[in-house]
N, C-alpha and C positions, 0 to 999 in steps of 0.2 A: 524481483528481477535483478540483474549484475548492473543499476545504476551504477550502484557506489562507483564503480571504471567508470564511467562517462568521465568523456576527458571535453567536452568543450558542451557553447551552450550554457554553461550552469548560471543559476546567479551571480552579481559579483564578488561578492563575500560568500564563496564557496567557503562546506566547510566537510570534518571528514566523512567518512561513510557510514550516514544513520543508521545504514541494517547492520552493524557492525559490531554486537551487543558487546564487546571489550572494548571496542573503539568508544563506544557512550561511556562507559565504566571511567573515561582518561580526560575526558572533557570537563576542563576547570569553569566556575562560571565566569572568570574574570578574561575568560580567554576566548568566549564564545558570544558573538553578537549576532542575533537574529535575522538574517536577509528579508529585504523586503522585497516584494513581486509587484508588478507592474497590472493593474487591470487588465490591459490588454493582452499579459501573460497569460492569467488566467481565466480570459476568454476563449483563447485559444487554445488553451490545455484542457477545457470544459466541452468546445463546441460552442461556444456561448450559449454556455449555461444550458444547455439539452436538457428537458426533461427526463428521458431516456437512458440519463448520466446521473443521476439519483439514486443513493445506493442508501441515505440512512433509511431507519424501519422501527422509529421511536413515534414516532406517527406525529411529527411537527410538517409545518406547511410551509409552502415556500414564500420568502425566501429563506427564513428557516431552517435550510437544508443542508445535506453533507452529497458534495459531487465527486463524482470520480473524473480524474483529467490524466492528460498525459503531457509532460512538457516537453518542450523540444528535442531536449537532450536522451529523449525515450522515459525517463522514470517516471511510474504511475506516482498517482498523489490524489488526496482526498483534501476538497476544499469545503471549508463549512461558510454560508454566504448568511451573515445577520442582517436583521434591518437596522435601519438606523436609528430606528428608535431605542436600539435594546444600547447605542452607544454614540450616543448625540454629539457627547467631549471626546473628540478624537485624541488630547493628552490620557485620557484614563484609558481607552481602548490602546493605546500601543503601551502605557505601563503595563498592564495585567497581561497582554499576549506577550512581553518581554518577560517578564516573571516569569508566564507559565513557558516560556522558550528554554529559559536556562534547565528547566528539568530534562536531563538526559539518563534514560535509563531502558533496558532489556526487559521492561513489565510493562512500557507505555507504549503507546503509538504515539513515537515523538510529534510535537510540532517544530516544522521544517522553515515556517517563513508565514507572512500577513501582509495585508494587502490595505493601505488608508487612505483611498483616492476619494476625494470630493467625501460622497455621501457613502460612499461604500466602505463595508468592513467585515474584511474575510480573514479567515483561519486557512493554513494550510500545513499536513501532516501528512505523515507517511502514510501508504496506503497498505491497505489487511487484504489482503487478495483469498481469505479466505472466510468474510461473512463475518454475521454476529453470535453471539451465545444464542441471542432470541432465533435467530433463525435454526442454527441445529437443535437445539434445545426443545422450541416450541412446533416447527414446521417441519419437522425433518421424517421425511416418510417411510424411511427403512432404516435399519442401524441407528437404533438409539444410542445416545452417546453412552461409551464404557464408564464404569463406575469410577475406575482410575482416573479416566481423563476430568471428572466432575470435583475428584478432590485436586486436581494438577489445576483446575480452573480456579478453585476456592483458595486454594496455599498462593496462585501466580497473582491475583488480586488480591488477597493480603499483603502480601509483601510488596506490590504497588502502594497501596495507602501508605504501609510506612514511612517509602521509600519518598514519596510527597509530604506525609508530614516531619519527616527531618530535615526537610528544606523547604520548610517555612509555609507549606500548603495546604495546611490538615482539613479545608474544606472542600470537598465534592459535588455537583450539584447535579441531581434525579440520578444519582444510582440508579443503574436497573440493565437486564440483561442485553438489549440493543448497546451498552456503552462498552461492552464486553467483545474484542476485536481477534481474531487469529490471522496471525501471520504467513508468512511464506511455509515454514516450517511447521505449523499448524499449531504452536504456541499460541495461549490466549495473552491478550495486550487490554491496557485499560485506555480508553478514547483521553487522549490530552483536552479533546474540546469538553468537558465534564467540569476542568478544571477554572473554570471562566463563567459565570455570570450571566443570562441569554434576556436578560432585559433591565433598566435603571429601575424599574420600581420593586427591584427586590426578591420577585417574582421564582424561585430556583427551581422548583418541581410542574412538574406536569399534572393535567387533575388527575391522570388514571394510573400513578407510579409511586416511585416510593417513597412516600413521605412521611415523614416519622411525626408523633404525637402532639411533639414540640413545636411543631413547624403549622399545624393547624390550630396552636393557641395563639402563638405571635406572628407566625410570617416570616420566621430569622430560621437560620441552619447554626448548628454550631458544630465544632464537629465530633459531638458523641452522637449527632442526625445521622453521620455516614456510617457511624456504625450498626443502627438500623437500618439502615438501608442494605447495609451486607445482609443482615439476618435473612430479608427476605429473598437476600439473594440465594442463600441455604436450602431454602423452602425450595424455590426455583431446581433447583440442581437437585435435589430429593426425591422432588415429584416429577420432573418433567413438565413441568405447568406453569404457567404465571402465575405468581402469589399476590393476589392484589393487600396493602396492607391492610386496609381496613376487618380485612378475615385474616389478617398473619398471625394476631397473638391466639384466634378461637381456632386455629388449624392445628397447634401443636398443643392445646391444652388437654388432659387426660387423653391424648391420641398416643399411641406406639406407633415407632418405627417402622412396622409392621403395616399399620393400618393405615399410614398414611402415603405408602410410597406408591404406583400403579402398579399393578401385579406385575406386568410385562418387567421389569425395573427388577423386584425385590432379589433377584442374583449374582444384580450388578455389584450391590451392597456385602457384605459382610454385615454380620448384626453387629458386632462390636463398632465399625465404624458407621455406620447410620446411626447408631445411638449417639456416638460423639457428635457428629454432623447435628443432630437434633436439638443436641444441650447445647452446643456453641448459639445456634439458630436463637433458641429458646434465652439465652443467655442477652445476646445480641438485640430483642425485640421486648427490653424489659421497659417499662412506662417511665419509670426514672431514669434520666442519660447520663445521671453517676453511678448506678449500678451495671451499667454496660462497659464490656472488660475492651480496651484498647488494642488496637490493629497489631501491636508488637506480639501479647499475650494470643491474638490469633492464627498467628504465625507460630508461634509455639505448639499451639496445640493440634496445629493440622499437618507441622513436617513430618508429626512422626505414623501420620496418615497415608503416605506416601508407600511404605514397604516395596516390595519386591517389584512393580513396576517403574521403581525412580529413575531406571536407564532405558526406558522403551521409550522412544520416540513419539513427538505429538502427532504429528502424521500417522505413524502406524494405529494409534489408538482410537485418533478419530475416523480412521478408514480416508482419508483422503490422497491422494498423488503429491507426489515431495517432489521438487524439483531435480533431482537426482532419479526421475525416470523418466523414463524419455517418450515424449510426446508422440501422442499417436498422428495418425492421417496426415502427415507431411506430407509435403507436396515433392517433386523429385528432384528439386535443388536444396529444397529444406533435408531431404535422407542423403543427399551430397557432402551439404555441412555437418549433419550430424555426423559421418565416416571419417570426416576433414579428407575426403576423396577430392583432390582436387583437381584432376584429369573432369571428373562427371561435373565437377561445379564447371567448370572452364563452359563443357558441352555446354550446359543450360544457359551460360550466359549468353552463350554465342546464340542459341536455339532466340532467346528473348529480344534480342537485336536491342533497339533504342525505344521498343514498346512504352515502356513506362515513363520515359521524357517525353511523350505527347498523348498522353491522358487526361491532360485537360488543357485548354486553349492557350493558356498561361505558359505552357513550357514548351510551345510550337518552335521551330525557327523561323527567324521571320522571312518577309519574302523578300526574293532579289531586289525591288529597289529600296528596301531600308538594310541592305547590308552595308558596312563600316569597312576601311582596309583590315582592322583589329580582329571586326568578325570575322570573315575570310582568312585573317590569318589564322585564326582560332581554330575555325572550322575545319584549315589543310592539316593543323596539327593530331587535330581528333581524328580525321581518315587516314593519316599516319601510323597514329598510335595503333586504331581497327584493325590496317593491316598486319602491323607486327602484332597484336593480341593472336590473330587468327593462325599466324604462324609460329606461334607459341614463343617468339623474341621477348620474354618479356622484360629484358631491362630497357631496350628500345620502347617499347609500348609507354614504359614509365616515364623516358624522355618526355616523349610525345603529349600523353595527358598531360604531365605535369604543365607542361607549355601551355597547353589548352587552359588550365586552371588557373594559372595565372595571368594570363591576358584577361580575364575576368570579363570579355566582353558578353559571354553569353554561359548559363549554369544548365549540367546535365549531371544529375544524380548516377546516371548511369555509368560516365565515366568515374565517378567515386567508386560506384562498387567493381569496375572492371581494374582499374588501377589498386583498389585493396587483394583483389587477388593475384595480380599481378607482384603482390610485398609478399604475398604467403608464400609464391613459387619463387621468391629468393631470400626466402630465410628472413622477412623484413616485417614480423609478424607487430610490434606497436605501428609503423607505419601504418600497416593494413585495420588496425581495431580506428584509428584515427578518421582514416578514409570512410571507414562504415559508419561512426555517428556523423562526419560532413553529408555522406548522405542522409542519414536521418532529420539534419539539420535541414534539407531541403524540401525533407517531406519524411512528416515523423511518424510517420502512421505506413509503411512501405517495409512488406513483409522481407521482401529482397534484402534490404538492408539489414534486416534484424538475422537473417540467417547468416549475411555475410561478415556481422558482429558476432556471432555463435562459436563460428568457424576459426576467428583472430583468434578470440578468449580462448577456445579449444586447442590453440596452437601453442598459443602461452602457459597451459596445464592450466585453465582456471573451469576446470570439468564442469563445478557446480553452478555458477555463472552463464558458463555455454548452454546448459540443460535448460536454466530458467528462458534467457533470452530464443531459445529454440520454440519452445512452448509459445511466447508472445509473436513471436514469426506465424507460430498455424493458427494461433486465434484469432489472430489479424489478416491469414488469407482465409480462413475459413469463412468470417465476417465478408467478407468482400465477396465472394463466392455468394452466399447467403444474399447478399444487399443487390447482387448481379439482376439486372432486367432479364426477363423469359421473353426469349424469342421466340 
């Protein structure tokens, strides 16, 4: 979504805009210090902790787990919550989530901030809004993934490893298709939480994943381990199938490319490059870990894999919706914002009254005998501002609210979004994006808001931004809708 503009709300050591794959490209490590988050941040941006909000599918248990949240300022985020047992010394747990902070780069799902309260010790990264490898890969029930996008998978996680071990990180730990992340753009990304350690005794793989030969003589990784761990990730993207290792090296032995791939598959391939795919694999899942060829050398041998689809789109490839189309079943102030119509948004505002400021107890007004002069005052300002909104005055209106908001004696999201539109009907289009995450701020999950942040961004030319943020407007009224009691 168009975090990166969130303009309030963020951590205090805000830093650029992480989906901003040139902007990661520019970030020195001596310039970049990792924000910390608050428990209670990411409580809130979880649900506390919702089961419901569980998105990994590597099949660890909670607490264990990678959540999805959302934080005030509207950007989705993935928080992975350890026990405490896996980091007892909270000096070594904030070294290692620092280290792994500083890696910024367009192949990872950065990590964004960590959390070291009491006993707690959380990861928090960017979030992949479109799933894991395992799940297209393995669960995916129509449209098997194109053969293209399986080598775009294979070269965009090579060139991750590199890109980790020239800054100092060349160990990975349980490789395997759930760490394999796609983005907005339907680019795959490698999990930053990979790069971290999930318990003190040493422990790095899972029993039923990829663990290389080495790693069941002593219990260490080193890292010619992760490049077994690629191999079978080969295997994986070949077959369609999970490769478990202990049949990885009896899979490709006297087998062809041929016989190995599922029939349904075998035209995604060229034989030329499944045979390479096979011998890199094969290469990659040798017994000795000095005969297995280096993450550089597999970057070499897979760009030139690449051919005639290197400018097709990950989206297109994997059939998925790119942000840049525009979301279905809006609602009729959501196809408002989307026209940036703003006579028809006006309408629905007006149609909506103050509905949404008293949707739950908490945002009532209160009653006459706990009114203030301030509240009173507050309150003649906002039937002020009403008026003139309704008779379309809107730099009067602006007065008006703006008064109301600062007397601060009483909060209405609804004057946020009525006053943001009242900046778009005079040309005052940052004023009005400002206004739409104050309401967000008041309530971060309020589809209203998100359309009327749609609508700024769309006035500002930031099309591709408006399109995302539109999309999280119907998913958010959809869900509510959905979550709505039957009468």
């Amino acid at each position: 979504m168009g975090a990166g503009f969130s303009l309030c709300f963020r951590p205090s050591n805000t830093i650029a805009n992480l989906n901003d794959s040139s902007e990661l490209e520019n970030i020195s490590k001596e310039s970049y210090s990792l924000p910390e988050f608050s428990l209670k941040q990411l409580k809130a941006a979880t649900e506390g902790f919702l089961p419901e909000n569980i998105i990994s599918d590597d099949g660890e248990k909670a607490p264990n787990v990678v959540y999805r949240g959302m934080l005030e300022d509207g950007r989705w985020i993935a928080v992975k919550r350890f026990q405490y047992s896996a980091w007892p010394e909270s000096v070594q747990f904030l070294a290692e989530a620092r280290a792994v902070g500083q890696l910024r780069n367009k192949r990872l799902a950065n990590l964004i901030g960590y959390c070291c309260e009491g006993n707690n010790r959380l990861l928090v990264a960017e979030f992949m809004p479109n799933q894991t490898l395992s799940k297209h890969l393995f669960h995916r029930e129509s449209y098997p993934m194109k053969g293209a996008m399986r080598l775009r998978v294979a070269l965009h996680l090579a060139q991750a490893l590199v890109y980790c071990s020239s800054k100092g990180q060349p160990l990975y730990y349980d490789l395997n298709a759930s760490k394999v992340l796609f983005d907005q753009n339907g680019n795959p990304r490698l999990s930053c939480f990979g790069l971290m350690k999930s318990s003190k005794d040493g422990k790095s793989y899972s029993s039923n994943l990829a663990y290389p030969p080495e790693y069941t003589r002593t219990g260490r990784v080193i890292p010619e381990s992760l490049v077994y761990s690629f191999g079978t990730l080969l295997l994986d993207l070949l077959s369609g199938r999970h490769t478990h290792p202990s049949h990885a090296v009896d899979l490709i032995c006297d087998k062809s490319f041929l016989m190995l791939m599922e029939s349904c598959f075998v035209d995604h391939f060229s034989k030329d490059d499944g045979t390479e795919l096979l011998r890199l694999a094969s290469q990659c899942l040798q017994f000795d870990p000095c005969k297995r060829p280096n993450p550089k050398s597999l970057v070499n041998a897979l760009a030139p894999l690449q051919k005639e689809t290197e400018q097709v789109p990950s989206f297109v490839l994997m059939d998925i919706p790119h942000r840049n189309v525009a979301p279905k079943h809006l609602s009729p102030l959501g196809e408002a914002c989307s026209r940036l119509d703003l006579t028809a948004i006006h309408k629905q505002l007006e149609m909506a009254g103050y509905k949404a400021d008293v949707e739950s107890e908490a945002d009532k007004e209160p009653s006459f005998d706990m009114w203030t002069d301030p509240m009173r005052e507050a309150l003649h300002s906002r039937k002020q501002g009403d008026a003139a909104f309704r008779a379309k005055d809107f730099c009067s209106a602006i007065g008006c609210y703006t008064k109301f908001i600062n007397i601060g004696s009483l909060e209405s999201r609804t004057v946020f979004v009525r006053r943001c539109l009242c900046y778009l009907m005079t040309d005052r289009a940052e004023e009005a994006l400002k206004d739409s995450m104050n309401a967000l701020g008041l309530h971060h999950v309020w589809p209203t808001a998100f359309y009327l942040q749609a609508a700024a961004l769309k006035f500002l030319g930031m099309d591709n931004d408006a399109q995302e943020i539109l999309k999280e407007g119907a998913s958010l009224e959809a869900m509510k809708i959905k979550n709505a009691p039957s009468v």
